[in-house]
N, CA, C and O atoms as a DFTB+ gen file, in Angstrom:
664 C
 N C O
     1  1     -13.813       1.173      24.269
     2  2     -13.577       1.405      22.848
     3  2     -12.119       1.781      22.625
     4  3     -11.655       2.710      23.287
     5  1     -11.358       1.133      21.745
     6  2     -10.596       1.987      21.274
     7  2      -9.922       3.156      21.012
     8  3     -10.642       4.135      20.813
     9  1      -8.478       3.351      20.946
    10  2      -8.053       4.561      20.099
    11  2      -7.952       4.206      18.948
    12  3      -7.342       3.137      18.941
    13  1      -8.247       4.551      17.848
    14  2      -7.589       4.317      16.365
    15  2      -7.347       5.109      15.506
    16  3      -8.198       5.795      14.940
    17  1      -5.786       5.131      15.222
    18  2      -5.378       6.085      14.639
    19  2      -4.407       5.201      13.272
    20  3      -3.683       4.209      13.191
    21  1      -4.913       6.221      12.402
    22  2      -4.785       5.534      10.875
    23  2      -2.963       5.967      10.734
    24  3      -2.267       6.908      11.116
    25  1      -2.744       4.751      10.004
    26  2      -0.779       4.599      10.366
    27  2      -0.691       5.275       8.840
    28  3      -0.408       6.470       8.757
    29  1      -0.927       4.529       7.700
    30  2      -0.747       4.334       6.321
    31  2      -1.760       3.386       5.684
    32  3      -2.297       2.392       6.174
    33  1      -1.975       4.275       3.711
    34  2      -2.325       3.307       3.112
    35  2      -1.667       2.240       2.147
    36  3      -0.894       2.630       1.273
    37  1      -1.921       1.091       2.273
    38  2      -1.008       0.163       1.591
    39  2      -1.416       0.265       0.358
    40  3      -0.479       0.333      -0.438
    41  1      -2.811       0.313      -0.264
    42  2      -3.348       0.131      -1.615
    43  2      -4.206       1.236      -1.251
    44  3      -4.190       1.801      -0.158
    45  1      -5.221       1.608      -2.576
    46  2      -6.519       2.169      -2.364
    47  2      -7.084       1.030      -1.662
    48  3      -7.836       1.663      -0.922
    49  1      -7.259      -0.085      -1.377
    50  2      -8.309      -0.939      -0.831
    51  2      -7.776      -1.700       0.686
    52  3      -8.402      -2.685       1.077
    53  1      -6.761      -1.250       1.377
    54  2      -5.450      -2.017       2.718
    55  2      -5.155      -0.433       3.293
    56  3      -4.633       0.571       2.809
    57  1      -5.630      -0.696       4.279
    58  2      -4.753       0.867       5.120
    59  2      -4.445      -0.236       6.441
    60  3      -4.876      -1.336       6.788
    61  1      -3.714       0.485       6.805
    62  2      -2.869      -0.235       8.155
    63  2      -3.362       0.980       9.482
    64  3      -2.968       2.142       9.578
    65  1      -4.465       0.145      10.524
    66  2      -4.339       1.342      11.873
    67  2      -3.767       0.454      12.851
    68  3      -3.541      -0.756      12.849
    69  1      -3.569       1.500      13.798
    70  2      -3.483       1.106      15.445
    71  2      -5.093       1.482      15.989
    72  3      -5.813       2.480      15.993
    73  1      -5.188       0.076      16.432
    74  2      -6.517       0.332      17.706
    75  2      -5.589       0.300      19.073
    76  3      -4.807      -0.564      19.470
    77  1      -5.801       1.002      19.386
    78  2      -4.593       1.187      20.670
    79  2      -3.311       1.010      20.494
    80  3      -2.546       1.785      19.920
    81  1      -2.929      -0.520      21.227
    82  2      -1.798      -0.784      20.361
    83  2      -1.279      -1.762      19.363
    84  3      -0.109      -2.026      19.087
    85  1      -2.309      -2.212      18.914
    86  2      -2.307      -3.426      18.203
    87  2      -2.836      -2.870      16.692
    88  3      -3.945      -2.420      16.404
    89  1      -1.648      -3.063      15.834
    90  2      -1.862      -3.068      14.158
    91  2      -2.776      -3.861      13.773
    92  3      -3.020      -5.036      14.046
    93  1      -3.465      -2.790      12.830
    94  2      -4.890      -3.637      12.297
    95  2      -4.919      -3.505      10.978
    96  3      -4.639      -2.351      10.652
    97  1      -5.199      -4.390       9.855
    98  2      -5.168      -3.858       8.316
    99  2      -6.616      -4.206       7.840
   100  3      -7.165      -5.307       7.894
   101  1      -7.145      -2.948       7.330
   102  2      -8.089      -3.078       7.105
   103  2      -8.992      -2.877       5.958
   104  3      -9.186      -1.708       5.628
   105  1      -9.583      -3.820       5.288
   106  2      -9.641      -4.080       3.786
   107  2     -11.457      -3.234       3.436
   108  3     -12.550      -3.149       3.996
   109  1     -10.824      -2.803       2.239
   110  2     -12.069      -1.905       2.179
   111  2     -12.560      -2.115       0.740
   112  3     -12.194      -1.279      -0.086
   113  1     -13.458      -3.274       0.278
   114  2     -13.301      -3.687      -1.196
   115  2     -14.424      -3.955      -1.491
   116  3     -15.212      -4.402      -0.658
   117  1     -14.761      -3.727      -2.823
   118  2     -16.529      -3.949      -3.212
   119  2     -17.233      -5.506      -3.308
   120  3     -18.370      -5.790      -3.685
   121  1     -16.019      -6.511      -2.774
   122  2     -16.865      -7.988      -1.790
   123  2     -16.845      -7.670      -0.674
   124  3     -17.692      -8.345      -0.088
   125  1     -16.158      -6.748       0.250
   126  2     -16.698      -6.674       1.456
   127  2     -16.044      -5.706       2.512
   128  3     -15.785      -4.568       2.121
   129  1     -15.774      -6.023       3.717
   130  2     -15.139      -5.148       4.745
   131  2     -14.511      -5.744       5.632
   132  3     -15.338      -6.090       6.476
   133  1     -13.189      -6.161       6.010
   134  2     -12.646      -6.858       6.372
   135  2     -11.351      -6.040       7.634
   136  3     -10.763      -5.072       7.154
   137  1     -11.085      -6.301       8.650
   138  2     -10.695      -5.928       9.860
   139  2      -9.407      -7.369      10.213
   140  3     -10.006      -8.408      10.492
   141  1      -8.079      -7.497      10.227
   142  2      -7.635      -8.607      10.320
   143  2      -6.057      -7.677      11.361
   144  3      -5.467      -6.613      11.172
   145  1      -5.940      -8.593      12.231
   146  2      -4.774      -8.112      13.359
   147  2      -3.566      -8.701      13.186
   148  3      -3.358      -9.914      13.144
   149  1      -2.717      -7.766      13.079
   150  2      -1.033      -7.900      12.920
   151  2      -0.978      -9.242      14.236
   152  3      -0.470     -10.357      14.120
   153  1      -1.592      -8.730      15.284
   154  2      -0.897      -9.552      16.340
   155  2      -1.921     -10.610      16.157
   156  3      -3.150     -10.528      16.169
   157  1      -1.283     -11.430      16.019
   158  2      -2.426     -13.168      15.848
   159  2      -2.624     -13.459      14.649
   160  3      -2.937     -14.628      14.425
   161  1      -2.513     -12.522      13.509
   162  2      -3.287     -12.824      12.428
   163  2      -4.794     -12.937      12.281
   164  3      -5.521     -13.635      11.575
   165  1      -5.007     -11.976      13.222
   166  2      -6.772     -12.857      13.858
   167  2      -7.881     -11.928      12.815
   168  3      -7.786     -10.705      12.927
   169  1      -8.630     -12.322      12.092
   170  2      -9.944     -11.958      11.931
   171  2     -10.284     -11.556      12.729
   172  3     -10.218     -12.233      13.755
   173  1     -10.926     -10.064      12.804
   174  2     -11.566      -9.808      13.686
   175  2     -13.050      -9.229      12.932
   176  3     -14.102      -8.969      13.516
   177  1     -12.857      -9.158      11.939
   178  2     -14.195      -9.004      11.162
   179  2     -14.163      -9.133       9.693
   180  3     -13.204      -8.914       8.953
   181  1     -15.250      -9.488       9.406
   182  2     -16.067      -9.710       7.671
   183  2     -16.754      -8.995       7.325
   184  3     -16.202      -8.132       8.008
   185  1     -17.541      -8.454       6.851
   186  2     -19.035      -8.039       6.362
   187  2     -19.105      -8.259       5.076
   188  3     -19.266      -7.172       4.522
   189  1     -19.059      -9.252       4.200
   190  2     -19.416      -9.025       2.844
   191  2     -20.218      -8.016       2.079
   192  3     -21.060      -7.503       2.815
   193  1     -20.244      -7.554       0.847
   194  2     -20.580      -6.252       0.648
   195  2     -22.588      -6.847       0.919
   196  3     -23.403      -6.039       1.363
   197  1     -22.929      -8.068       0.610
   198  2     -24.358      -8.260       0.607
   199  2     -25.432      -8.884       1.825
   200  3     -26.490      -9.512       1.866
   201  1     -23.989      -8.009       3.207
   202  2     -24.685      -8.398       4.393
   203  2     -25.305      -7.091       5.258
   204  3     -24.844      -6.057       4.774
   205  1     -25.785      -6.947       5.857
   206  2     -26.270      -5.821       6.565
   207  2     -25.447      -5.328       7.548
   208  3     -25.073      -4.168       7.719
   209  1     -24.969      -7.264       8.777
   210  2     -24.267      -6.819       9.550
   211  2     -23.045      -7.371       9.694
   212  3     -22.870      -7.566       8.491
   213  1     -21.944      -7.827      10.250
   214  2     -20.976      -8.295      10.452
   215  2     -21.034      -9.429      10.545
   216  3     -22.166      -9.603      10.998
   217  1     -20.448     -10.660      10.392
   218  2     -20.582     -11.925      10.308
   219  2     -20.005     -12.310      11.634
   220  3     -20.273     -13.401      12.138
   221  1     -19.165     -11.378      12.249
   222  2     -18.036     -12.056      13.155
   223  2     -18.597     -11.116      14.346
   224  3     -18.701      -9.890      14.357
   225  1     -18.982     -12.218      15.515
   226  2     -18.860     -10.860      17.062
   227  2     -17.297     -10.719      17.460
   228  3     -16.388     -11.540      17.339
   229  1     -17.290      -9.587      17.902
   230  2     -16.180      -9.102      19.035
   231  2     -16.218      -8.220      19.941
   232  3     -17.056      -7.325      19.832
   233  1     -15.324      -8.244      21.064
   234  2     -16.074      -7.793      22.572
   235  2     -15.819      -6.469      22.337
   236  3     -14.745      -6.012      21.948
   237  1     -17.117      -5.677      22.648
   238  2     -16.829      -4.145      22.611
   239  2     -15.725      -3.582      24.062
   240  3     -15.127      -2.507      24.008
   241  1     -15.650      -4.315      25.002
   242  2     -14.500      -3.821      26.204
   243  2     -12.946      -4.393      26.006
   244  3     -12.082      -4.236      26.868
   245  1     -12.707      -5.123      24.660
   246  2     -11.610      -5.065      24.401
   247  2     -10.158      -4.591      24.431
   248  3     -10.121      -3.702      23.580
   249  1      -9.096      -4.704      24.901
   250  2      -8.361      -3.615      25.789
   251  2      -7.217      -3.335      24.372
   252  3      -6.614      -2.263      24.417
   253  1      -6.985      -4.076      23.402
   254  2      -6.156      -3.945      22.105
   255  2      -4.847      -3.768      22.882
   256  3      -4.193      -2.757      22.624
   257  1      -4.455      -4.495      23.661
   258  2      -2.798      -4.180      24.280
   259  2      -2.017      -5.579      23.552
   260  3      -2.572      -6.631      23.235
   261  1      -0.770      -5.273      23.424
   262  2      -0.102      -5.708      22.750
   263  2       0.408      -7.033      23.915
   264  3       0.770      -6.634      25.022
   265  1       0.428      -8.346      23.696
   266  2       0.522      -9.564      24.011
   267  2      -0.742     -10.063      24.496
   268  3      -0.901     -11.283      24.489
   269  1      -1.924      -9.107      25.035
   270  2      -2.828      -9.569      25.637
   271  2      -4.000     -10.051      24.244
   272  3      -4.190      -9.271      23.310
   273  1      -4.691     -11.416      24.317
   274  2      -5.465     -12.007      23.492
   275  2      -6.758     -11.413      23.204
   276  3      -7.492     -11.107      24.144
   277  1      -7.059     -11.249      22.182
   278  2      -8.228     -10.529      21.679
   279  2      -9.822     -11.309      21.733
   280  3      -9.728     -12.256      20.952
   281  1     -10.783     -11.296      22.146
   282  2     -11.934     -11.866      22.333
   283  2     -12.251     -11.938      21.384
   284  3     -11.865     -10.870      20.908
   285  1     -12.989     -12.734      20.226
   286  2     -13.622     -12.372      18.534
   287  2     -12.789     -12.278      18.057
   288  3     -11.585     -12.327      18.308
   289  1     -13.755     -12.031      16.798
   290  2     -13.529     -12.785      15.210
   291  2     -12.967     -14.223      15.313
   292  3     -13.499     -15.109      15.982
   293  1     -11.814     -14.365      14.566
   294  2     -11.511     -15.689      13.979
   295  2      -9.675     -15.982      15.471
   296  3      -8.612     -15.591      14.990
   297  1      -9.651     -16.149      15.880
   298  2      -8.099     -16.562      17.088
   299  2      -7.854     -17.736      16.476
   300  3      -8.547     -18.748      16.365
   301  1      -6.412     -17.372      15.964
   302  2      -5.571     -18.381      15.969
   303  2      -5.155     -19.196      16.867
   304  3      -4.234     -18.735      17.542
   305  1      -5.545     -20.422      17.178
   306  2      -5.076     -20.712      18.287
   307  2      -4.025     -22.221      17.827
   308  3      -4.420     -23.325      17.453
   309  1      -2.572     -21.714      18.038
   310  2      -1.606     -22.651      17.323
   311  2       0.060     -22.133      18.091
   312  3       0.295     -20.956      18.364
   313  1       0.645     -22.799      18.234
   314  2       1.040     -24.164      18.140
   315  2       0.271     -25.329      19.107
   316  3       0.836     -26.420      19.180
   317  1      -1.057     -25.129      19.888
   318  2      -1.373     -25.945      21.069
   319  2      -3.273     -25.536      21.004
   320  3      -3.451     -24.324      20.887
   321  1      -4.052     -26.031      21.040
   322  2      -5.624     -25.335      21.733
   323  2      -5.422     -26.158      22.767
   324  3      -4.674     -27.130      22.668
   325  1      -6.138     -25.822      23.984
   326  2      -6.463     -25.905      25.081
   327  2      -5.569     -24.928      26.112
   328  3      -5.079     -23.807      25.980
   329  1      -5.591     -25.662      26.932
   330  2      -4.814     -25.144      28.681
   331  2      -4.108     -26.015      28.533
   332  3      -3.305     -25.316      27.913
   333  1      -3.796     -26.653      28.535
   334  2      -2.053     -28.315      28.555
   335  2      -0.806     -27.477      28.338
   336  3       0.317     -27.974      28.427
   337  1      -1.068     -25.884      27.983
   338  2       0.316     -25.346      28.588
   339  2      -0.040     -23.968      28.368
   340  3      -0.953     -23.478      27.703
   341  1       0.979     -23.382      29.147
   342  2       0.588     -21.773      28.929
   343  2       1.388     -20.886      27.781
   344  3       2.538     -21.169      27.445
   345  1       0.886     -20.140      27.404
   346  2      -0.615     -19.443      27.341
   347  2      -1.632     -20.400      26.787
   348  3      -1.280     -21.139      25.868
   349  1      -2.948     -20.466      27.286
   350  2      -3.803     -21.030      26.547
   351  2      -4.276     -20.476      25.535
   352  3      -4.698     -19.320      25.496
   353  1      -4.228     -21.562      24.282
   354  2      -4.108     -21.743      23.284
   355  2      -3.449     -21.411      21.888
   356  3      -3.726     -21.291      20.695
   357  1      -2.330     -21.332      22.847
   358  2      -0.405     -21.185      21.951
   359  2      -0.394     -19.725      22.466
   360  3      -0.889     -19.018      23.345
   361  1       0.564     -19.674      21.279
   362  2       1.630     -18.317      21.637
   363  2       0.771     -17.594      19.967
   364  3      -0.078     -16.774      20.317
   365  1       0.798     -17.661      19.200
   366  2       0.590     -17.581      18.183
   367  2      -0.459     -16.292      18.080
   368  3      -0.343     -15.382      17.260
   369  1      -1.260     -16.378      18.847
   370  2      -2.710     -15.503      18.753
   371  2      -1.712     -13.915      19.563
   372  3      -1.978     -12.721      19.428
   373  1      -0.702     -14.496      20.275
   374  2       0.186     -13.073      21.110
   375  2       1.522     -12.140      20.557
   376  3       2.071     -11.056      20.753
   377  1       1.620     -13.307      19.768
   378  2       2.416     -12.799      18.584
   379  2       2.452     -11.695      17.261
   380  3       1.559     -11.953      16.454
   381  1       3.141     -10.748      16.956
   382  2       2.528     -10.068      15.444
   383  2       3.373     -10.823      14.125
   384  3       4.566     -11.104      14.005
   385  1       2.338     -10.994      13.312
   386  2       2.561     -11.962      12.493
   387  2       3.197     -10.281      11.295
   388  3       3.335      -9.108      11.642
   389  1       3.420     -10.934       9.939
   390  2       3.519      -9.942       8.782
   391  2       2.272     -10.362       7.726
   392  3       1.633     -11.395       7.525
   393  1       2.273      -9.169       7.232
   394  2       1.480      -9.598       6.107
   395  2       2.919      -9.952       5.414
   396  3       4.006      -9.505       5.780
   397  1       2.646     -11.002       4.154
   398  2       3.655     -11.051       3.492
   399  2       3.248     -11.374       1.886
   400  3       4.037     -11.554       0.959
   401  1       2.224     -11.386       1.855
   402  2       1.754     -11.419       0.287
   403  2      -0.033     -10.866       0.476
   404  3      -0.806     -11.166       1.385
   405  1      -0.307      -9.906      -0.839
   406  2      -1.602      -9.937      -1.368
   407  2      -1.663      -9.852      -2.813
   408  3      -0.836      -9.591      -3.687
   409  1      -3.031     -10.186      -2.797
   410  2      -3.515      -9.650      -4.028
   411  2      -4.857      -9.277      -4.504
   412  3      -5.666     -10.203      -4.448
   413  1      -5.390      -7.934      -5.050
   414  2      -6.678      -7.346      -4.914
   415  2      -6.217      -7.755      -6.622
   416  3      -5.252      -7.616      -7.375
   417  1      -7.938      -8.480      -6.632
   418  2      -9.019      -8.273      -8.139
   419  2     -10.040      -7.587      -8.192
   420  3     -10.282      -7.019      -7.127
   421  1     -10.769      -7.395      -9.022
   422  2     -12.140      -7.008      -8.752
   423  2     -13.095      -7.669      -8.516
   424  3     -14.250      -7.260      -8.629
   425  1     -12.705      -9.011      -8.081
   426  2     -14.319      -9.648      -7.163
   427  2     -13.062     -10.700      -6.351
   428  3     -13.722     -11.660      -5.955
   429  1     -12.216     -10.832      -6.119
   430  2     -11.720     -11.001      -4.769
   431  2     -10.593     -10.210      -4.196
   432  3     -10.282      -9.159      -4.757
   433  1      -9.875     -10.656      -3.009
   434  2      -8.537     -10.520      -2.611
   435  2      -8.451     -11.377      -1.578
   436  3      -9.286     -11.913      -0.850
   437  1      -6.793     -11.414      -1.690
   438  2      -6.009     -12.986      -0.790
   439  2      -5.432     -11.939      -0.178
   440  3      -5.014     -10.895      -0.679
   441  1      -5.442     -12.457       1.462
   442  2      -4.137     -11.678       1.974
   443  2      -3.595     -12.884       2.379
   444  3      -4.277     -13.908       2.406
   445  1      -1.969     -12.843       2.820
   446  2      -1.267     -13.867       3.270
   447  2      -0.466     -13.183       4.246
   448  3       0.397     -12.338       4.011
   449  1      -0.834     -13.629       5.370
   450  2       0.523     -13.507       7.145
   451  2       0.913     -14.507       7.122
   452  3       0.366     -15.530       6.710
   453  1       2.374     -14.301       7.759
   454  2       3.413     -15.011       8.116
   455  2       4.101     -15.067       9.323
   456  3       4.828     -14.094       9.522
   457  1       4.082     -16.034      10.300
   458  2       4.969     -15.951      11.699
   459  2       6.085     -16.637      11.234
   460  3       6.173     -17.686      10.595
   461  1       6.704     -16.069      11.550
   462  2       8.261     -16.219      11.796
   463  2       8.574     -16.207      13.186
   464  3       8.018     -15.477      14.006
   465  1       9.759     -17.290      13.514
   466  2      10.499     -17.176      14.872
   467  2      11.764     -16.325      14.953
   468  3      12.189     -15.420      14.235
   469  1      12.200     -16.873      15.995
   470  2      13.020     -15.900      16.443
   471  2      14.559     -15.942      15.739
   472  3      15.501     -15.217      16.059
   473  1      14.557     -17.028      14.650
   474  2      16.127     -17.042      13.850
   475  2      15.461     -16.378      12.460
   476  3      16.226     -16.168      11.518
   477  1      13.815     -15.996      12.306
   478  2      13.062     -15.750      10.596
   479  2      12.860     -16.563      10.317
   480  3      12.279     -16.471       9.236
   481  1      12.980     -17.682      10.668
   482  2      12.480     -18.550       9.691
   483  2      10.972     -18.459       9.916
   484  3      10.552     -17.871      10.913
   485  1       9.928     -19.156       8.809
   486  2       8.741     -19.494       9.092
   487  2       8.513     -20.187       9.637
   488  3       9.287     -21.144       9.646
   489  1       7.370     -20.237      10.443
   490  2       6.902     -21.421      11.491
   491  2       5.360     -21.632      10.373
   492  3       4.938     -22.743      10.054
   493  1       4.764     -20.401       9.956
   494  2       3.451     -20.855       9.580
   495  2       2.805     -19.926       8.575
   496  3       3.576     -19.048       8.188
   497  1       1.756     -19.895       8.124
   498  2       1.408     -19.090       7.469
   499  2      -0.218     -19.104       7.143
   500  3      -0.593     -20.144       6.602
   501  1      -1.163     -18.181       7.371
   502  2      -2.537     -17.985       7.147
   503  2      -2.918     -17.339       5.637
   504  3      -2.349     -16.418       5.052
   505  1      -3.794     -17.943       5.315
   506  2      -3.692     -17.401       3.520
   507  2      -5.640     -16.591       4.227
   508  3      -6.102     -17.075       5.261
   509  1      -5.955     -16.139       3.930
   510  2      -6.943     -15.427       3.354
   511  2      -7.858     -14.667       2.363
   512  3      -7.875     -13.485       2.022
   513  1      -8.692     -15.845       1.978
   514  2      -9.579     -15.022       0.201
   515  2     -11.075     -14.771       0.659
   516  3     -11.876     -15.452       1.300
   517  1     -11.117     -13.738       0.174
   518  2     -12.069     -12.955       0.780
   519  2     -12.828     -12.609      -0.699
   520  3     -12.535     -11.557      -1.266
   521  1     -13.836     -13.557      -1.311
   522  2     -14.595     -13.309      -2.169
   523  2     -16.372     -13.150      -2.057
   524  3     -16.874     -12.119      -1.611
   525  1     -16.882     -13.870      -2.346
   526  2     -18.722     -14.108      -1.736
   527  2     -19.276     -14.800      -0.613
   528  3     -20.437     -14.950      -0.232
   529  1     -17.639     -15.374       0.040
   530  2     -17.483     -16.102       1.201
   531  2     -16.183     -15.617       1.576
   532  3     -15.583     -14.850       0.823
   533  1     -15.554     -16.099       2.977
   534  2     -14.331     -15.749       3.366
   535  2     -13.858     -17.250       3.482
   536  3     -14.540     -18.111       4.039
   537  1     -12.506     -17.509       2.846
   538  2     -11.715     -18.969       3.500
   539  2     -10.697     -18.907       4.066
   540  3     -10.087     -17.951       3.587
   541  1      -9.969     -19.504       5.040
   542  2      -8.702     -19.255       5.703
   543  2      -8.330     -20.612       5.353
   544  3      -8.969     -21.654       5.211
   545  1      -7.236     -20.326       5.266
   546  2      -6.071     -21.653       5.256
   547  2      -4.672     -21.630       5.883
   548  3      -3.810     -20.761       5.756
   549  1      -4.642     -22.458       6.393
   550  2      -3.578     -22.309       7.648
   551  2      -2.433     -23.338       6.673
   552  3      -2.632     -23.953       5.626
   553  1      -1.113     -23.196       7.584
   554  2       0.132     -23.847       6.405
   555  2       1.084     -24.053       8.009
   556  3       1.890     -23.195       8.370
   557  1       0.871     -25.015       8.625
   558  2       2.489     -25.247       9.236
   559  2       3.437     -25.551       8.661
   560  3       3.395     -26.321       7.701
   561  1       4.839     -24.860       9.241
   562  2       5.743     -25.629       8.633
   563  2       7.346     -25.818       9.354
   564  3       8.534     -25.916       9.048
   565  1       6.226     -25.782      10.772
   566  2       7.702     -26.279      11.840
   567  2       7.901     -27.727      12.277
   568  3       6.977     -28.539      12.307
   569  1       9.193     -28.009      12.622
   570  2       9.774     -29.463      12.737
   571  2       8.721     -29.952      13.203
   572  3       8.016     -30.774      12.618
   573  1       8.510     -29.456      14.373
   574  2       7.316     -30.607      15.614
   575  2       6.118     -30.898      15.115
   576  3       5.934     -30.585      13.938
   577  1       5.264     -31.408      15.693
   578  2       4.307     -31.635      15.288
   579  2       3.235     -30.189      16.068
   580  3       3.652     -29.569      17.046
   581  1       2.203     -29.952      15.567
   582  2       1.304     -29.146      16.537
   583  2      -0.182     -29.000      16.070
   584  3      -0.771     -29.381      15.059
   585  1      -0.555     -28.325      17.153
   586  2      -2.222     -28.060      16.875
   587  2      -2.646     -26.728      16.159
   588  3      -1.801     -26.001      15.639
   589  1      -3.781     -26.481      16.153
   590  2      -4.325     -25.656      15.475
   591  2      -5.580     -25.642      15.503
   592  3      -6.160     -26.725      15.423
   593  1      -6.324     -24.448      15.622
   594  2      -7.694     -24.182      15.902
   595  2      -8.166     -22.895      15.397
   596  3      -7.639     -21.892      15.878
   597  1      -9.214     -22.733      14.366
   598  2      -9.494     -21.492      14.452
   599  2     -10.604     -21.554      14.770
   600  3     -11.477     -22.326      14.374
   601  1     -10.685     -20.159      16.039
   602  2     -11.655     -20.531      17.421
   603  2     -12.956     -19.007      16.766
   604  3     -12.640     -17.821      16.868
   605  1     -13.968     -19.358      16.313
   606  2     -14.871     -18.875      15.320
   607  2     -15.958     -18.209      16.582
   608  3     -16.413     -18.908      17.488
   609  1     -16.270     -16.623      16.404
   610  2     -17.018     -16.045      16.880
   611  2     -18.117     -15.315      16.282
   612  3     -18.167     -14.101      16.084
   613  1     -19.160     -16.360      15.966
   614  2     -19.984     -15.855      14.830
   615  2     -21.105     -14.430      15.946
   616  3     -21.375     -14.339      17.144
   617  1     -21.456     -13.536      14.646
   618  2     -22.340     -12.746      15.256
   619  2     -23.663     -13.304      15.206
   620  3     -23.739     -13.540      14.000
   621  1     -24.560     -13.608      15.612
   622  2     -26.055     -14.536      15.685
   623  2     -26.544     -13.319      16.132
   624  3     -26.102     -12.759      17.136
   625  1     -27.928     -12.641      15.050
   626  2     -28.480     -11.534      15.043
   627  2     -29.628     -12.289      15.765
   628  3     -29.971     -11.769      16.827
   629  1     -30.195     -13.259      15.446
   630  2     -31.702     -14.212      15.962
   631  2     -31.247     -15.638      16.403
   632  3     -30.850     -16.538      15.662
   633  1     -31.396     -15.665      17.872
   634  2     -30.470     -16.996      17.856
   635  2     -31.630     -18.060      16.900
   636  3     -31.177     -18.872      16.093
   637  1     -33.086     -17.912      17.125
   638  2     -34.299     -18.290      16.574
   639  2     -33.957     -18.606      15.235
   640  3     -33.840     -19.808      14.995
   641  1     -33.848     -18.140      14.695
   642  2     -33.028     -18.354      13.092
   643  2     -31.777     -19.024      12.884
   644  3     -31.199     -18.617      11.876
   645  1     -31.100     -20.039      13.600
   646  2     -30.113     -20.797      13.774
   647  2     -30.976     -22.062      13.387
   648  3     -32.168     -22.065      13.696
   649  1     -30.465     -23.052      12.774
   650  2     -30.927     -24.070      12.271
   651  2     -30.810     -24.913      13.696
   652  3     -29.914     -24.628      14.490
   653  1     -31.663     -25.856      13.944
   654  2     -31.226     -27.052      15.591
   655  2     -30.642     -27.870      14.367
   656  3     -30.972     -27.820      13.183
   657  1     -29.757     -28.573      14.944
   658  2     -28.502     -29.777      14.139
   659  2     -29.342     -30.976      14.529
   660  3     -28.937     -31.991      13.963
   661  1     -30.508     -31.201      15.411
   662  2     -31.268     -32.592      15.225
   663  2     -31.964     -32.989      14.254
   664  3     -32.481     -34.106      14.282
């Protein structure tokens, strides 16, 4: 488990912690409950306000160290998915991104991170609206071409209750 120690609040509804050592902002709003990591930009949790439990698994032996990749929720995995180079599945998920735009209503909020390289410029950007559903939207916007994956760790309370896709 974790250390977590509360840094600041950004709004009444955004406080910013450290789980060890990795910045976490964490949204506390009457659509839901939301957990999202400086480093990766990663979802690491949902709960909409009309769920019981979390939508998203993540590993309770989690070590929250800073470059090392987080198991669960939502991993960015960009500029590359797979192993075809190291780190597997980019750099992106090892990285701390910024928040760089929100906005709270009373039946949603958007957050928006931003990676930047190493001259500032943007390389990319994750939008996040978090209303009766959650949507992510991803935005490249570096020269090369690249990949992108968001690598989804749903929580399955009954696997029995999973629809078969035949």
């Amino acid at each position: 488990m974790p250390v977590i120690n509360k840094i600041t609040d950004l709004t009444p509804q955004l406080s910013l912690y450290h789980y060890n050592e990795v910045p976490v902002i964490c949204l506390d709003h009457q659509v839901g409950k939301a957990k999202i990591t400086l480093q990766g930009a990663q979802l690491l949790s949902w709960k909409p306000h009309y769920e019981q439990q979390d939508l998203l698994w993540l590993s309770e032996i989690d070590p929250f160290e800073l470059g090392t990749a987080i198991r669960g929720g939502v991993p960015i995995c960009y500029p590359w998915f797979g192993t075809k180079r190291s780190p597997a599945h980019g750099t992106a998920r090892l990285r701390l991104w910024q928040l760089s735009d929100y906005e709270i209503q009373p039946d949603k909020v958007r957050l928006v991170f931003a990676l930047f390289d190493q001259n500032q410029i943007i390389e990319a950007k994750i939008e996040m609206l978090f209303e009766r559903k959650c949507r992510l939207l991803f935005t490249h916007y570096g020269q090369q071409p690249a990949e992108v994956a968001l690598h989804s760790y749903f929580h399955i309370g009954d696997i029995h209750q999973v629809d078969d896709p035949k």
